[in-house]
N, C-alpha and C positions, 0 to 999 in steps of 0.2 A: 860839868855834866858827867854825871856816874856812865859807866859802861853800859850796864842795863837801859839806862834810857836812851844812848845814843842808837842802841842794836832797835828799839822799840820806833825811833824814828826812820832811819832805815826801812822795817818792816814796812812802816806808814807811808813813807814815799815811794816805796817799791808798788805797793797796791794802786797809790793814786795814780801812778804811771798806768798800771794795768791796764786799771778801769778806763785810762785815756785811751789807751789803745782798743780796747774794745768800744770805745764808741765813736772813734777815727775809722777802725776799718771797713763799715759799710762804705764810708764817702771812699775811700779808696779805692772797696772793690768795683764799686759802681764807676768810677773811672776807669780803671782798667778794662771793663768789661765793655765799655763803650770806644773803646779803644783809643783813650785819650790817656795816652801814655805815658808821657811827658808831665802831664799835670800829675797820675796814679803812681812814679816814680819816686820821686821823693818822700812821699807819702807811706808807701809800701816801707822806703827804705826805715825811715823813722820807726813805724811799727815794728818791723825786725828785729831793726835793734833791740828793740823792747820787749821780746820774747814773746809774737804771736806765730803761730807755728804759720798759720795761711795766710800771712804776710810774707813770712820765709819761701813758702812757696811761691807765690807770688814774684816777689822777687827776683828768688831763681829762674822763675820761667820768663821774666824780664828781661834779667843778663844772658840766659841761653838765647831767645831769640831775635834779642836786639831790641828790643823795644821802651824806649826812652831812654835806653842807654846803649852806647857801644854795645856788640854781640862782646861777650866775658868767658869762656866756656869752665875757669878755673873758681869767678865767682857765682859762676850758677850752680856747680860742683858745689863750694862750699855751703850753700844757703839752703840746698837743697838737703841735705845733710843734717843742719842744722834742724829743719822743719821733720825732717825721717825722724832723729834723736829724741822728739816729740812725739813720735807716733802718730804722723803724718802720711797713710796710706797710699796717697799718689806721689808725693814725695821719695818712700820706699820704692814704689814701682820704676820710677824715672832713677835712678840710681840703681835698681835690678838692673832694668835693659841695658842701661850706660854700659855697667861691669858687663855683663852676660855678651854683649856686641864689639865691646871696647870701640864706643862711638862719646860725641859731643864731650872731645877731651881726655875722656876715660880709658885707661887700658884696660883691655881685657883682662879679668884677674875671676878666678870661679872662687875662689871665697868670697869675695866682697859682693861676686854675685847671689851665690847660696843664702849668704846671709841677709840680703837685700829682697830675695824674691819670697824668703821665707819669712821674712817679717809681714811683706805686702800679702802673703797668700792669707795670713790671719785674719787679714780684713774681708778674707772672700773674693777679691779681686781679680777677674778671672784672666786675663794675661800673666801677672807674676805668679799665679797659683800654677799654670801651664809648664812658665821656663821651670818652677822651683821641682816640678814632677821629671822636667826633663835631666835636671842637676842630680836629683836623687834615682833615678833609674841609670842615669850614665857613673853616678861615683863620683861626680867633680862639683869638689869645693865641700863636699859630706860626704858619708858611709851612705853606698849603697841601702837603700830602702823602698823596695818596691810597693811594698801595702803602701807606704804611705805616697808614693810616688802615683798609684791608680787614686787615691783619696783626692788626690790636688787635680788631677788630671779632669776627675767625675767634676769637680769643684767649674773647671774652666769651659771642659764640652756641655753641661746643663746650660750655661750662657753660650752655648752654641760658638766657642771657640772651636773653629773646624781643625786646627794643627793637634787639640787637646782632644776632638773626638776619635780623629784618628790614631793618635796614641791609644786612646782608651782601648778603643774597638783590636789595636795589636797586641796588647796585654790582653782581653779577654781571650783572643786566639791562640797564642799561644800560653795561656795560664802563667802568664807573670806577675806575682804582685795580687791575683784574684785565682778564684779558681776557674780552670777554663770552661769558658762558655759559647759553645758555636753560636748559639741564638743571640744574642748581647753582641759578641764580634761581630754578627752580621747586621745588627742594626745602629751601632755606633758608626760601622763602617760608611753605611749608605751613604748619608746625607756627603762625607767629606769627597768620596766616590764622584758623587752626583755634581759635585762641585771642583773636578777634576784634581784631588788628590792624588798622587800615582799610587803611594805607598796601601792607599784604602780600596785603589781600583783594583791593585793585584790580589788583595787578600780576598777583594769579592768573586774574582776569578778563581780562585784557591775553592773555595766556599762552595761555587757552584758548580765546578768541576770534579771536585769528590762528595757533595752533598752533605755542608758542614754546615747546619742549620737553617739548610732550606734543601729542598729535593733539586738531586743531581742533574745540571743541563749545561751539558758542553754547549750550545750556542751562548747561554748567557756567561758563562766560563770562558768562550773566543770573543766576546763583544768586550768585557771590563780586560781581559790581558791584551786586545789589540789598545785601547786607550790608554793605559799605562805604557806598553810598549812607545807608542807614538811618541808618549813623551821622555825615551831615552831607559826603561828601567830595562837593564839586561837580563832579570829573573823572570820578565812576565814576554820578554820577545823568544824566551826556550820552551815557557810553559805553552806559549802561543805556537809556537812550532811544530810543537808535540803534539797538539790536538790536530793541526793543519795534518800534520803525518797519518797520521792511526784514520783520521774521516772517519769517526764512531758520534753516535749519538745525534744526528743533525746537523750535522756539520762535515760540508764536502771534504773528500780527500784530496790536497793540492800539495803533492809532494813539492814541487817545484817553490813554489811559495813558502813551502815549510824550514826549505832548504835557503832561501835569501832569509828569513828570520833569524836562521842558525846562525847565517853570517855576523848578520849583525850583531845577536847577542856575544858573540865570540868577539867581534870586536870591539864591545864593552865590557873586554875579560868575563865574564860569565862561563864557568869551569864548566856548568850544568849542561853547554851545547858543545862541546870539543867532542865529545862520545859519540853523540849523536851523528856530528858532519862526520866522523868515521865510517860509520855506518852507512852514512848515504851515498859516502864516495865507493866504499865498498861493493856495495849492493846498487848501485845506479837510480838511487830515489830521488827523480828528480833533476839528476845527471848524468852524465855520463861516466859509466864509470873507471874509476880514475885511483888504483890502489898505490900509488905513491901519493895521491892528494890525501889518501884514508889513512894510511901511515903517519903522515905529519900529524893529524888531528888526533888520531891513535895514540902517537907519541906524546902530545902534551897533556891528554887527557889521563896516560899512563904515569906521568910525570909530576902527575898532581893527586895521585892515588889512587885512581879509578881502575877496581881488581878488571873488570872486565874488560877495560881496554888494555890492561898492560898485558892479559894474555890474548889478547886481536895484534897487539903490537907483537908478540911472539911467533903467534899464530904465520903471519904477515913473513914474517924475518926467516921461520923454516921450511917452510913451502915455496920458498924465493918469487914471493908473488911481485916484489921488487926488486929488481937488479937478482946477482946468485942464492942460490939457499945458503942460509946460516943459523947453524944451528946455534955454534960456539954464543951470537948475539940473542939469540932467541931466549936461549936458556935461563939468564939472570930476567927474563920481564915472566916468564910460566914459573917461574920459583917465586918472585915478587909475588903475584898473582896465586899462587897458591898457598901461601904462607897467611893470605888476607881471606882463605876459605873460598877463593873461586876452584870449585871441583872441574870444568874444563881443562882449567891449567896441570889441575893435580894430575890429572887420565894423559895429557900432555907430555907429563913428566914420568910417567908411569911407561908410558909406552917407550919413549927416549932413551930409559934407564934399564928396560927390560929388553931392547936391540941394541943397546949398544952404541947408538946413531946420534954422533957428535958428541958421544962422551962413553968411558970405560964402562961397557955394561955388566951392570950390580943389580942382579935382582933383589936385594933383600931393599936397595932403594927404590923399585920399581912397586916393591909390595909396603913400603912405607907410603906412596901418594896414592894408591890403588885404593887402599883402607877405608879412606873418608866415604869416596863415592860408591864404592860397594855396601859399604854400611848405611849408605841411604840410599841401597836400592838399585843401583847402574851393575844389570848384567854382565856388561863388556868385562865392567871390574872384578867384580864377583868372580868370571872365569878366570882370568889372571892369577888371580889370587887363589883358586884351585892348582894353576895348572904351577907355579911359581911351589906351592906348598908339596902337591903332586914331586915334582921334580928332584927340587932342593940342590938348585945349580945356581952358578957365578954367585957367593956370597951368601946365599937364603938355606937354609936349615931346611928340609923333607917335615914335612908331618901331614902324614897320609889323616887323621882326623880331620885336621884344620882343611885337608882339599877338600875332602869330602862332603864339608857344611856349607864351602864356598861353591863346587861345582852344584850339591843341591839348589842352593839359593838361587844361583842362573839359570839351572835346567828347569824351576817352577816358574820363572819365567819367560820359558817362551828359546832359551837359548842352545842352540843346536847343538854347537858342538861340545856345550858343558853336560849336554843331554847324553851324549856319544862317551866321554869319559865319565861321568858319573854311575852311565850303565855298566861301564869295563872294570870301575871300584867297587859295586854292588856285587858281580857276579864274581872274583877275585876275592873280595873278601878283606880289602884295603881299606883300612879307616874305621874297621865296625864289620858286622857278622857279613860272613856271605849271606848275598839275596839274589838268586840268577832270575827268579820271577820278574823282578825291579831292574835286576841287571839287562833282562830284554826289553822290557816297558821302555826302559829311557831310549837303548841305544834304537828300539824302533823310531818313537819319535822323532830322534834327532836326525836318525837315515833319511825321512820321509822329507827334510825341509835342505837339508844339504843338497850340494852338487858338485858336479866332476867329481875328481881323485876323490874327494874327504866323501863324497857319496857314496861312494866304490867302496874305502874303507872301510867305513858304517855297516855298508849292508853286513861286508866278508863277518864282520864284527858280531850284528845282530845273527845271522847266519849260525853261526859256530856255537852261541849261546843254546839257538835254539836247538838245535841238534842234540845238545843235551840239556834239554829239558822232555819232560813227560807227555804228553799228550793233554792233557787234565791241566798240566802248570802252563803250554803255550797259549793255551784258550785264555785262561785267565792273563796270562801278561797281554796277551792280544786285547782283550777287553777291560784291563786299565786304561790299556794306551787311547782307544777309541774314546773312554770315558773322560780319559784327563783334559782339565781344564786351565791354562795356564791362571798363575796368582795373582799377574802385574802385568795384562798384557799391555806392551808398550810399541 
């Protein structure tokens, strides 16, 4: 027998096989299906061998669950495998979860999972289309891929997979993978919501608490974060707090209650409530108040970055609100704190560095943290920064210009005593042309809002000006002054 004919018979016995097995596996599956196992075993097993792929499955599902044969988990592993290798959709799926779980013998392993649920997601299949979105949104077992991560996900929540709608609906909220969509996040969300997902309950609280695709209703924002809350999430037990606190929009104010939320959330680490219980303990919302209890919360919430609490935890430390004042501790949380753009801290430090108070006072560092918040505006600073430039003492350079911009800035709004020296640089002639007209304007208004001594000064001040001026020039400074309208009253 020539080569060619042996391979020709071959070919011929391999098909008559086939064809056996396709017309063996109805009676098999019909046994199996009647749960007559025992007789559907051997039969399956035959078939298998012979390369029918839903036999192989079959089979495997035999040896995983014990039926007509010992439970096998190592040959249900293999059979099943064999049946995937073929492009065997449920096959692939049962081998996704396996890996993905490391369940029924299987370790956990994310390639064999990725590769397992991205095979079964090709069939549409909407569980492995789920995990393979959740493989490719996490990076494990493939390259990050979020489009395609929201495509498998849309794949699994149209079959109303509620784990995949609520993924959906978190991608569409925060634009991962689609572009964001408050109206789509809020209706992917619902249905998982409705069906006590936490992760979909919080985002509907998100939603209707800032009016993210549906108009803003703090009751319907405290009703989905207390149900998420209930079930353990510490993002939606601070959000819930918060709303309890503030009692804006329909919703009662129950500091007390807002304050056991806080607890809680802080004792599911939730960073978002450590601030907060600061604040309550500080200010007695809800308790008693209790500033070594607002310190601790101060402190951790300072400890983890939060510019506003590490200048309250300053705050705290130099006013010796607990135990002695300290400044020397205070100082490194208002320097943190101001380095991270909170301008309390910086006016904090400003003032600290401009008395001298718990560290060598350096005005030129006093008008280094002054700078920010004057330049956005904060009087206090503004004057400082006049009076520092004015001076040109401990460390800081004089430039009667530079006061002059800075006392104007305070004195338009509203600030006395940059009114009182601005008026004494106008009429002097410091910084820019003599103006005694302007030089009494300021220093009147600033007399009129002072008291004691600095009132006393002011007047001798405006007083002296006016004496020399005209008759004609006091009318009109008199009647700016009347006229003038602060820029920023604050």
């Amino acid at each position: 027998m020539t080569a060619k004919t042996l391979a020709a018979c071959i070919l011929a016995a391999a098909a008559l096989l086939a064809a056996s097995a396709r017309a063996d596996l109805p009676q098999a599956r019909s046994a199996y299906e009647r749960a007559d196992y025992r007789a559907a075993f051997p039969e399956l097993q035959k078939l298998a061998r012979a390369g029918s792929a839903e036999a192989q499955r079959l089979l495997a599902e035999s040896y995983e669950q014990g039926r007509g044969v010992a439970q096998d988990f190592v040959e249900a592993n293999a059979w099943y495998a064999k049946a995937a290798a073929q492009g065997d959709g449920e096959s692939q799926e049962v081998l996704c979860s396996n890996a993905f779980f490391g369940e029924h013998g299987a370790r956990q392993d994310w390639d064999e999972a990725a590769k397992h649920c991205l095979d079964a997601a090709r069939h549409l299949r909407p569980y492995p289309s789920y995990l393979a979105g959740y493989l490719l949104e996490a990076g494990r077992g493939a390259p990050v891929d979020l489009a395609r991560a929201a495509e498998l996900y849309r794949v699994a929540a149209k079959a109303e997979n509620l784990e995949a709608q609520e993924a959906l609906g978190r991608m569409y909220f925060f634009g991962k993978g689609v572009a964001k969509d408050d109206v789509l996040a809020l209706q992917w969300n619902r249905r998982p919501a409705e069906q006590g997902r936490s992760g979909a309950q919080l985002l509907l609280g998100y939603a209707y608490e800032f009016g993210r695709g549906t108009t803003a209703d703090p009751a319907q924002a405290v009703a989905w974060y207390r149900k998420a809350a209930e079930q353990g999430v510490g993002a939606a037990m601070g959000a819930l707090a918060h709303l309890l606190a503030q009692g804006t929009g329909g919703v009662a104010k129950d500091e007390s209650l807002a304050l056991q939320w806080y607890l809680k959330a802080a004792d599911k680490g939730e960073a978002s409530a450590w601030n907060p219980l600061g604040w309550a303990y500080h200010e007695g919302a809800g308790v008693t108040v209790d500033d070594a209890q607002a310190l601790t919360w101060f402190q951790r919430a300072a400890a983890a970055g939060d510019q506003e609490a590490q200048f309250m935890t300053g705050f705290l430390l130099e006013q010796g609100r607990v135990g002695a004042r300290d400044v020397p501790q205070a100082l490194p949380w208002y320097t943190r704190a101001a380095e991270g753009g909170n301008v309390d801290a910086m006016q904090a430090l400003g003032r600290l560095y401009f008395a001298g108070d718990g560290v060598p006072a350096d005005h030129a560092q006093a008008a280094r943290w002054y700078t920010t918040p004057a330049t956005n505006g904060d009087p206090v600073a503004q004057y400082m920064l006049g009076y520092i430039n004015e001076t040109g003492r401990l460390g800081a350079n004089a430039d009667p210009v530079q006061a002059l911009r800075w006392y104007g800035e305070a004195a338009a709004r509203g600030h006395s005593a940059a009114q009182v020296r601005l008026g004494a640089m106008l009429f002097q002639g410091k910084g820019g042309p003599a103006d005694p007209v302007r030089g009494h304007m300021w220093t009147n208004l600033g007399a009129a809002q002072l008291s004691a001594e600095d009132r006393t000064q002011a007047e001798k001040q405006r007083d002296f000006i006016g004496a020399r001026l005209s008759a004609d020039q006091l009318v009109q400074a008199q009647r700016l002054a009347r006229e003038w309208k602060p820029s920023d009253p604050r």
